[in-house]
DOKOL-649557 format. One line per 4 residues: for each residue x, y, z of C-alpha. Coordinates in nm, 2 decimals. Example, Ala and Ser with C-alpha at 12.3 -4.5 7.8 and 13.67 -1.06 7.14 Angstrom:
2
1.23:-0.45:0.78  1.37:-0.11:0.71
REM end
This chain:
511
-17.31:-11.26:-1.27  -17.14:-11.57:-1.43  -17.39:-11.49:-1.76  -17.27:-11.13:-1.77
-16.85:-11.22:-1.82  -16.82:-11.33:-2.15  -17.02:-11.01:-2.27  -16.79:-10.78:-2.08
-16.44:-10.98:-2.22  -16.57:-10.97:-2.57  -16.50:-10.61:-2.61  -16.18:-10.66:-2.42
-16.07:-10.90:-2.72  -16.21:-10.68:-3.01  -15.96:-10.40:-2.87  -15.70:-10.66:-2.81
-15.70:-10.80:-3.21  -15.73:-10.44:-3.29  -15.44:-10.33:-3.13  -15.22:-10.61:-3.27
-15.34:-10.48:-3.63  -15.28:-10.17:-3.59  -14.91:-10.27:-3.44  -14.87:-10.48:-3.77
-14.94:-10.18:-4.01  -14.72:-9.92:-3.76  -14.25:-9.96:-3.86  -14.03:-9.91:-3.62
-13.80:-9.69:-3.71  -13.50:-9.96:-3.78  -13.71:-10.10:-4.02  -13.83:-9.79:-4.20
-13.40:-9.71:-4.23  -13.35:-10.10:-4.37  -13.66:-10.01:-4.59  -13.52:-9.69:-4.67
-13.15:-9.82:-4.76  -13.32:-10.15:-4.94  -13.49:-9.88:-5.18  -13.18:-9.64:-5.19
-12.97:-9.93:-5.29  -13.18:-10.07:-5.55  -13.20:-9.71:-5.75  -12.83:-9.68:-5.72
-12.79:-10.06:-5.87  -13.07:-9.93:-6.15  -12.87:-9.58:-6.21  -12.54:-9.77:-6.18
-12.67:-10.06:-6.50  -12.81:-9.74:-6.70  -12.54:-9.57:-6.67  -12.29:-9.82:-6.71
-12.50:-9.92:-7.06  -12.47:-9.60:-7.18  -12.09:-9.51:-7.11  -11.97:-9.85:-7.25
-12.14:-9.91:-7.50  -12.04:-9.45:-7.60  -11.64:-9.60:-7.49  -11.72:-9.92:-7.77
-11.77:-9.67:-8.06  -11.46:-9.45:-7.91  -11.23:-9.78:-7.89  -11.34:-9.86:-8.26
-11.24:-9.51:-8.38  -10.91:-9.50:-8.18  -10.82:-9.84:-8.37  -10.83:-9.62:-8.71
-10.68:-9.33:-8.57  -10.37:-9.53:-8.41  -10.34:-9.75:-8.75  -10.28:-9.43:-8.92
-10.05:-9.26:-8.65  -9.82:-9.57:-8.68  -9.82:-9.58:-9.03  -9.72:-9.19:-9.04
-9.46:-9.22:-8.76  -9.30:-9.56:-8.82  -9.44:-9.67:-9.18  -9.65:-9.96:-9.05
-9.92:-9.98:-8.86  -9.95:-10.17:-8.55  -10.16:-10.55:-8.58  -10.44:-10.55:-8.30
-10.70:-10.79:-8.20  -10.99:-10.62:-8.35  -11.07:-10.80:-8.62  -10.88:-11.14:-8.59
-10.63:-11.30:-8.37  -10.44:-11.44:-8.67  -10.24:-11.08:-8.74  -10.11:-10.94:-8.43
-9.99:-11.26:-8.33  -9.82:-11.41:-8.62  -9.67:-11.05:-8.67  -9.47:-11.15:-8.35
-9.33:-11.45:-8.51  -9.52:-11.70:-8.36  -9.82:-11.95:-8.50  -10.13:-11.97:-8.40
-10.24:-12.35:-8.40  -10.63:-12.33:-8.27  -10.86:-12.02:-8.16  -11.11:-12.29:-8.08
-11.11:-12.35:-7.62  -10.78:-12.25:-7.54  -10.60:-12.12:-7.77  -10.24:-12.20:-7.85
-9.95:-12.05:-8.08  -9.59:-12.17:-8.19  -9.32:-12.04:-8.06  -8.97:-12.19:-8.16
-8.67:-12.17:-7.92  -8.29:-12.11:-7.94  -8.24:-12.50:-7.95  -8.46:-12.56:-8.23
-8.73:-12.68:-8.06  -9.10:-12.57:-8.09  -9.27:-12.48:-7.81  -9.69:-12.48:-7.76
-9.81:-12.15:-7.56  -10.14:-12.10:-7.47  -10.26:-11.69:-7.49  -10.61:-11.63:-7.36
-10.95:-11.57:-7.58  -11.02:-11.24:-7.41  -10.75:-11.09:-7.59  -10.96:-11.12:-7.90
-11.30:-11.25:-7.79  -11.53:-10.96:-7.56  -11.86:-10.95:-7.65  -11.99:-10.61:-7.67
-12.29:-10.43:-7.81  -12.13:-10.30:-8.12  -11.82:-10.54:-8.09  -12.10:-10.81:-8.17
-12.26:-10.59:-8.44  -11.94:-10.54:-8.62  -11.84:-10.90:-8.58  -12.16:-11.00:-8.76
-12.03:-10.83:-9.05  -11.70:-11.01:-9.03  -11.83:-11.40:-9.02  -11.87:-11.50:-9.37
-11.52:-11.38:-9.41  -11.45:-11.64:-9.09  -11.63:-11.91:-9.21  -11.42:-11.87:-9.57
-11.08:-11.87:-9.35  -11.19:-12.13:-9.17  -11.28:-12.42:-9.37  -10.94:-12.39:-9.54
-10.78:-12.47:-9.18  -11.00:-12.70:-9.08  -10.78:-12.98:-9.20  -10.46:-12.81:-8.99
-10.69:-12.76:-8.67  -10.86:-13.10:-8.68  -10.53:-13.27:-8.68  -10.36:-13.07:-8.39
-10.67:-13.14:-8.19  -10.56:-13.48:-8.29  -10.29:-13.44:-8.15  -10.35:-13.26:-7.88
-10.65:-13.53:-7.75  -10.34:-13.77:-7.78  -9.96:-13.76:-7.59  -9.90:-13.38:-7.72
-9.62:-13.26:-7.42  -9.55:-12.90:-7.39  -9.24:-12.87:-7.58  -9.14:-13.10:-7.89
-8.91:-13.11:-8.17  -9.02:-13.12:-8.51  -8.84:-13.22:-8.87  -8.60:-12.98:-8.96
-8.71:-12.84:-9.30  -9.02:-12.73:-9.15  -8.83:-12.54:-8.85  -8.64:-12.34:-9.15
-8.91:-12.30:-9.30  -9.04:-12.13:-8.94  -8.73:-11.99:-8.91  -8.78:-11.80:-9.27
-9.11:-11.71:-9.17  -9.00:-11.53:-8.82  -8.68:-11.40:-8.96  -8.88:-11.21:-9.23
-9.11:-11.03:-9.01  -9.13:-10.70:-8.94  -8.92:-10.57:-8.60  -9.10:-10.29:-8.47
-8.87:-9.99:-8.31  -8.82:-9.99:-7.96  -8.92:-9.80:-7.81  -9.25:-9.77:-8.00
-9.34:-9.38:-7.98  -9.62:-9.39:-7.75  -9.35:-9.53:-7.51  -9.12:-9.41:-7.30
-8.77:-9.38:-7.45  -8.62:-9.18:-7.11  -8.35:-9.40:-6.99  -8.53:-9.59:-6.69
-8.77:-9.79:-6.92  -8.52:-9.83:-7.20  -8.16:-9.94:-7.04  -8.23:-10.28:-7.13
-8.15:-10.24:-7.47  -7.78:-10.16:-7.41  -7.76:-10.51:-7.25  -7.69:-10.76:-7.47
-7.80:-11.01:-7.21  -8.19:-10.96:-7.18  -8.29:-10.99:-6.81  -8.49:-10.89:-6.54
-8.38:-10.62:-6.32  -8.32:-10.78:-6.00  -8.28:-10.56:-5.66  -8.06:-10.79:-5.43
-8.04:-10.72:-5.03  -7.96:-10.91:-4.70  -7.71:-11.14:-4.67  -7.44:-11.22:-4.88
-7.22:-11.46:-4.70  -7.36:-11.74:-4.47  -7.72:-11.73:-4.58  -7.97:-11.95:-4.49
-8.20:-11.94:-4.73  -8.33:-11.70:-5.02  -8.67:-11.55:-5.06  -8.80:-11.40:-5.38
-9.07:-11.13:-5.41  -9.29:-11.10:-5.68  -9.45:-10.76:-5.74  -9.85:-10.73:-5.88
-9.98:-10.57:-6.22  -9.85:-10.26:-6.32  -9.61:-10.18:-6.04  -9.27:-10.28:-5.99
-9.04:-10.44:-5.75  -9.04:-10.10:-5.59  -9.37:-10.20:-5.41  -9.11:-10.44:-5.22
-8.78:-10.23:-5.21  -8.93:-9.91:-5.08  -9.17:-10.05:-4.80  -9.03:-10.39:-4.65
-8.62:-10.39:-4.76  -8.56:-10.15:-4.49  -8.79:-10.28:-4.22  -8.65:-10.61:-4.20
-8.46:-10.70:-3.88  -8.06:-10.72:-3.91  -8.13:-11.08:-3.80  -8.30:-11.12:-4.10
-8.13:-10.96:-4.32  -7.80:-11.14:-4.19  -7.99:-11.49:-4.29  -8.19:-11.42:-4.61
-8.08:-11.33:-4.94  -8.38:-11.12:-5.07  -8.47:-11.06:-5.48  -8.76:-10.81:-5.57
-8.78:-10.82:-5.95  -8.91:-10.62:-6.24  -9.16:-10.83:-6.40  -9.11:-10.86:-6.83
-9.25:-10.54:-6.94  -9.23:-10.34:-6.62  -9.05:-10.09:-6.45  -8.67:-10.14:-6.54
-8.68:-10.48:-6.71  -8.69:-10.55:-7.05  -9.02:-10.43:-7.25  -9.02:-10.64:-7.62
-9.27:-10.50:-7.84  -9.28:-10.91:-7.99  -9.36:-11.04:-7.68  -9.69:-11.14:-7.61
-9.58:-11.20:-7.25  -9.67:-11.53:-7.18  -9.68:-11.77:-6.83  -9.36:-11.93:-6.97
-9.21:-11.61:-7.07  -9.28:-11.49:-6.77  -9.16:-11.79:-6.54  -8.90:-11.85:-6.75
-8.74:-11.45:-6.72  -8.76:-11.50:-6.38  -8.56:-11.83:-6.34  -8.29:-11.66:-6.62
-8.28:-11.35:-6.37  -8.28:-11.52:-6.03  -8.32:-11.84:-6.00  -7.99:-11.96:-6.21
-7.76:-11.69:-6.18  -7.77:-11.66:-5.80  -7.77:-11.97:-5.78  -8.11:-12.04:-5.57
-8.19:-12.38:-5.45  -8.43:-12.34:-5.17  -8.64:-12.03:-5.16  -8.96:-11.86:-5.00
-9.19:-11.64:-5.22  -9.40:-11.32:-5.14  -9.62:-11.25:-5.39  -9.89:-10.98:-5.45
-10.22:-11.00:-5.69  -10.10:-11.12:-6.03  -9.78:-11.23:-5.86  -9.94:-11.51:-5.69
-10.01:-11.66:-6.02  -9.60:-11.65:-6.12  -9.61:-11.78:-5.76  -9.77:-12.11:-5.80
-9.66:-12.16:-6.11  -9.29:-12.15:-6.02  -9.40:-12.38:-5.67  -9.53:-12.63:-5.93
-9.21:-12.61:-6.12  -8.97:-12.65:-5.81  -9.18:-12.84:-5.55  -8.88:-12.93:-5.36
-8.70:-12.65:-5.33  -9.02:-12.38:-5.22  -9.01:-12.38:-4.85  -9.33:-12.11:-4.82
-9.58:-11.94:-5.03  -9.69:-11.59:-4.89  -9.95:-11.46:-5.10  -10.19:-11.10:-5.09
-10.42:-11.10:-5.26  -10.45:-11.38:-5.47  -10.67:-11.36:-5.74  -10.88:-11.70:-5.77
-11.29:-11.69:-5.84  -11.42:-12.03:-5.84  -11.62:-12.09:-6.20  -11.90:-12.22:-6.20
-11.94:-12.52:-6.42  -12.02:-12.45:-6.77  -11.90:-12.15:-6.78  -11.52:-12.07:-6.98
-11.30:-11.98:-6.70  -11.13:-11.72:-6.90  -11.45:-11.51:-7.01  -11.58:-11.56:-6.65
-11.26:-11.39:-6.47  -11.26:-11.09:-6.72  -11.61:-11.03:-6.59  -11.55:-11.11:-6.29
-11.27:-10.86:-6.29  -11.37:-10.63:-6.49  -11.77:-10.58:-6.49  -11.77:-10.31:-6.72
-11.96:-10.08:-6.46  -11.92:-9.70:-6.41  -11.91:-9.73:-6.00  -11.67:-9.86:-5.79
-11.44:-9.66:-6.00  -11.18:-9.92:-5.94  -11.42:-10.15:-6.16  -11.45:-9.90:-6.40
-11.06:-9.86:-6.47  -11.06:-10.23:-6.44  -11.31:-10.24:-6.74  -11.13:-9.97:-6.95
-10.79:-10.19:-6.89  -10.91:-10.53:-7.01  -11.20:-10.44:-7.22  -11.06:-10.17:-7.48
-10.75:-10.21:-7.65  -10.70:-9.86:-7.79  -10.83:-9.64:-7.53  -10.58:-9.85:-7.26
-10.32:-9.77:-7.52  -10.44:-9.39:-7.45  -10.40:-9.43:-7.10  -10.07:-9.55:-7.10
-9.98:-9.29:-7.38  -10.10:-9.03:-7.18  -9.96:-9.15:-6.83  -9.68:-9.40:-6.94
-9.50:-9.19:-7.19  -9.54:-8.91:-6.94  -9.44:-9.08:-6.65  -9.16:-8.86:-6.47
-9.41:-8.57:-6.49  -9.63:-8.75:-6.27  -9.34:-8.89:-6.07  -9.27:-8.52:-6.03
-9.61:-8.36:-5.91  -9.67:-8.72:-5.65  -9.31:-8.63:-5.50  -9.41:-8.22:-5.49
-9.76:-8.29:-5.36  -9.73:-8.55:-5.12  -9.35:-8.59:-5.03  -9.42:-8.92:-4.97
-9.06:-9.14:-5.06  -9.33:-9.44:-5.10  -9.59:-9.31:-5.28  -9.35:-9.14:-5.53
-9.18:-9.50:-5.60  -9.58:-9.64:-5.61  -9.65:-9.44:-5.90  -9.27:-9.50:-6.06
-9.39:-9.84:-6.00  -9.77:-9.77:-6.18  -9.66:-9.57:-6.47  -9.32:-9.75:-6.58
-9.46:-10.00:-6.83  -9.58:-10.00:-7.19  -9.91:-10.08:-7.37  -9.81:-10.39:-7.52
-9.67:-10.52:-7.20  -9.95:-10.44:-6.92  -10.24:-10.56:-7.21  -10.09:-10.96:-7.31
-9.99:-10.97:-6.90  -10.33:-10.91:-6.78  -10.51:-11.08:-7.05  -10.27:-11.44:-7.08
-10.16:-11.41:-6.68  -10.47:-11.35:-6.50  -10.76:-11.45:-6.74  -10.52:-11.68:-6.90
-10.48:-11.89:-6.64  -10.84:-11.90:-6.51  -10.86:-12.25:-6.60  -10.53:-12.38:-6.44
-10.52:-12.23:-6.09  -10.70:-12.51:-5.96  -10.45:-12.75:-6.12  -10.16:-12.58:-5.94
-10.33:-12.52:-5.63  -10.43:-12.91:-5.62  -10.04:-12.97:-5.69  -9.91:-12.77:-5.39
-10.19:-12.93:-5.18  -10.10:-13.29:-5.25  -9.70:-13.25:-5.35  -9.58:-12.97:-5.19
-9.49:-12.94:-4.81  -9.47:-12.60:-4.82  -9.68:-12.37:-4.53  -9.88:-12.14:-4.71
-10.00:-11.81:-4.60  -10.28:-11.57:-4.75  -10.28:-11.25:-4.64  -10.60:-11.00:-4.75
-10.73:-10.66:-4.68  -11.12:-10.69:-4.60  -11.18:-10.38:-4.79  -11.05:-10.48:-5.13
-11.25:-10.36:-5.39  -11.05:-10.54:-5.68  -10.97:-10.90:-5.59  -11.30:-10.95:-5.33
-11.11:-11.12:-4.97  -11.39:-11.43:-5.12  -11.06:-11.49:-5.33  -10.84:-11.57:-5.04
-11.07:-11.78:-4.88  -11.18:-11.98:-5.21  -10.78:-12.08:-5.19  -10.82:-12.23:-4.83
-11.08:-12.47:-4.98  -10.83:-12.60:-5.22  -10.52:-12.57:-4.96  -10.70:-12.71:-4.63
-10.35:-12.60:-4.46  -10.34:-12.29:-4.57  -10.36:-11.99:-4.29  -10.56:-11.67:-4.44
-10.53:-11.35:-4.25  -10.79:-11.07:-4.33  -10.69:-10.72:-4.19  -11.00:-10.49:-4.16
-10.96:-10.12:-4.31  -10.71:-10.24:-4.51  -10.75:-10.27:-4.92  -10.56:-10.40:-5.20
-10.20:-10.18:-5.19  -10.28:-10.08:-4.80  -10.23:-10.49:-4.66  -9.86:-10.32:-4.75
-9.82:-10.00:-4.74  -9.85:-9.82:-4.40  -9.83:-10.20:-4.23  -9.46:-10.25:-4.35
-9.29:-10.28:-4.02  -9.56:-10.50:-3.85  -9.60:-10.74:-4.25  -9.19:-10.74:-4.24
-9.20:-10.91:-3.85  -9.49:-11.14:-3.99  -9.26:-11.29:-4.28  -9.00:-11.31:-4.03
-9.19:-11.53:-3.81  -9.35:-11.71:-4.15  -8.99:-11.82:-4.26  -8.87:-11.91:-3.93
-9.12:-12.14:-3.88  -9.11:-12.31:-4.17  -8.75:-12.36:-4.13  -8.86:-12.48:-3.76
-9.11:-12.74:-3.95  -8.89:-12.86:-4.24  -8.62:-13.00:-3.95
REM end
């Protein structure tokens, strides 16, 4: 019988090895769904890049006959036309009275002050420099024309870089001849009307100009006697200090309100602060406004800040500035992508940013907003100039008190401001955020709090985290089904206890 048992198992083993085969070649049905989404995803990533080639490079052709069409509107309306960054970097920013020393790695331009001192400012590349199918094409036809301009200010560049490699400061004074001689140059320029007439000219977006003292419009609240400490808020791109006033002002705790003096401003350019069409809106501009506004007049010495999106940049700037006298940093949202090395930080963030895709459609406005000068102008024509109709149907269609002030907040800006903010702020800066956030890691004993919504589409919650690894101390909270305006809105009682809590404790730490 012994002989007869590996016979009768061999068929047992056949079936066996067949079976497993057979179980290899047979998907369960999880892994025919993961199969299923792999494939669905990959064609919508295919559409989504031939779709996205198409439309941009349809919206490049647009955005190159808008620049015609605009250069003649201004020249019909206001008998000049407006400089823009088409072609060269050189017009639309001497035409604001300021230099341009070197387009070469970051850029810088002259800019003299009230006290006869010259000041260096660096603007961003992107504003002039984003490649593009036929922006690349058309700049082909430009470069002998380049290379002419060029070699004659080769000398000039070669000896600022000279100077620049050596103990060049921010600010510096100069011989006095040559700062008439500036001083002829930007005293015979051109002053564009204001408002321009693609702005608004309704009396929200141009009181400023009554003033003769140019300053940011600054909503005060809590205490006025007795306080303890101030805490300044710092709204995001394109919205206003409304985004403040209208969610958290009136959720505070009497407590709180009884200890803190609180400022929400109007960033330069936005909702009712001043809106110069010369400005090309700056990090010192925009610092600087806001310790003219606040800062000195109120007399501020020690001071929280809340900051949202492109706020959080202002932020650590002005933390940097006044290390001793920031005793928190609250900051949603904060918009800081790690670049990779090689890569030009500014270029990398307007990608980043703005990928010039068709879906999320938050990426695609993104893209429209940094990547095309004259069709963003269109957009802000279209909804800027018309803002208190839209103010109008929000308030009749929702009833919302918030949302109504949100879109105040959206649409109260012009062109010239929202396109030099995002450009010099947030691309701008893409090579100095981890400078400043190095500096409040090692000189500042501030706490510092990030706050993001998981489901923000703009500034990815990667962001928030990628600041924790250069701020070991710093405590990021991630909300979940919450997105870039909603970490705010519809949370504004339970985010006005949280500050509460954030300030007291620093104030429990600092003793």
């Amino acid at each position: 019988m012994s002989w007869q048992r590996p016979c009768e198992s061999r068929p047992l083993l056949v079936s066996h090895s067949l079976s497993l085969n057979l179980q290899s070649l047979i998907w369960t049905p999880m892994e025919v769904m993961a199969s299923s989404r792999s494939v669905l995803a990959l064609t919508g990533r295919v559409i989504n890049e031939v779709l996205s080639f198409i439309v941009f490079s349809l919206l490049d052709l647009v955005d190159i006959l808008l620049c015609y069409a605009y250069k003649a509107a201004d020249f019909l309306i206001e008998a000049e036309w407006r400089p823009c960054y088409c072609s060269s970097a050189k017009e639309p920013i001497t035409s604001s009275g300021k230099i341009l020393v070197s387009e070469q790695g970051e850029p810088k331009i002259v800019c003299l002050t009230n006290s006869s001192k010259l000041q260096l400012e660096e603007i961003s590349d992107t504003l002039y420099t984003r490649p593009s199918l036929v922006s690349e094409v058309k700049s082909t036809v430009h470069e002998l024309k380049r290379q002419k301009l060029e070699g004659s200010a080769a000398a000039a560049v070669h000896g600022s870089e000279k100077t620049k490699r050596g103990s060049l400061r921010s600010a510096f004074t100069i011989n006095s001849t040559i700062v008439e001689m500036l001083q002829g140059k930007i005293g015979g320029r051109q002053s564009h009307p204001i408002p321009r007439w693609s702005d608004c000219d309704c009396k929200t977006c141009t009181s400023w100009t009554s003033s003769s003292k140019e300053t940011l419009f600054v909503h005060a609240d809590g205490a006025k006697d007795n306080m303890r400490e101030d805490v300044l808020f710092i709204h995001g791109f394109i919205s206003s200090s409304a985004f403040w006033t209208e969610t958290l002002f009136p959720n505070f705790s009497s407590s709180a309100k009884s200890t803190y003096r609180l400022f929400a401003v109007d960033l330069l350019g936005f909702g009712r602060s001043p809106k110069p069409t010369d400005s090309l809106y700056t990090l010192r501009e925009h610092v600087d406004m806001i310790e003219r506004s606040v800062l000195e007049p109120y007399s501020v010495k020690s001071f929280h800040i809340v900051a949202h999106s492109l706020g959080c940049i202002l932020a650590l700037a002005l933390a940097v500035k006044h290390p001793k006298s920031v005793k928190s940093l609250t900051l949603l949202a904060p918009p800081y992508f790690r670049v990779p090395k090689g890569e030009q930080a500014t270029q990398y963030l307007m990608r980043k940013l703005a990928p010039r895709r068709v879906w999320p459609l938050i990426a695609f406005g993104a893209s429209i907003a940094c990547w095309y000068e004259h069709l963003s102008r269109t957009v802000c024509l279209l909804i800027c100039k018309n803002h208190r109709l839209w103010e109008f149907l929000t308030k009749l269609v929702t009833r919302n008190r918030i949302r109504t002030f949100l879109i105040e907040g959206f649409c109260c800006h012009t062109h010239n401001a929202a396109w030099h903010t995002l450009h010099n702020i947030i691309c701008g800066t893409a090579g100095k955020i981890d400078g400043y956030l190095d500096k409040v890691k090692n000189h500042l004993k501030c706490s510092v709090t990030i706050i993001h919504g998981r489901d923000d589409e703009l500034i990815p919650v990667e962001c928030s985290y990628n600041v924790q690894s250069r701020i070991p101390r710093a405590n990021v909270k991630v909300f979940e089904n919450k997105d870039h305006i909603t970490i705010v809105v519809g949370r504004q009682k339970a985010f006005a206890r949280e500050l509460e809590q954030i300030w007291k404790n620093s104030a429990a730490g600092g003793k």
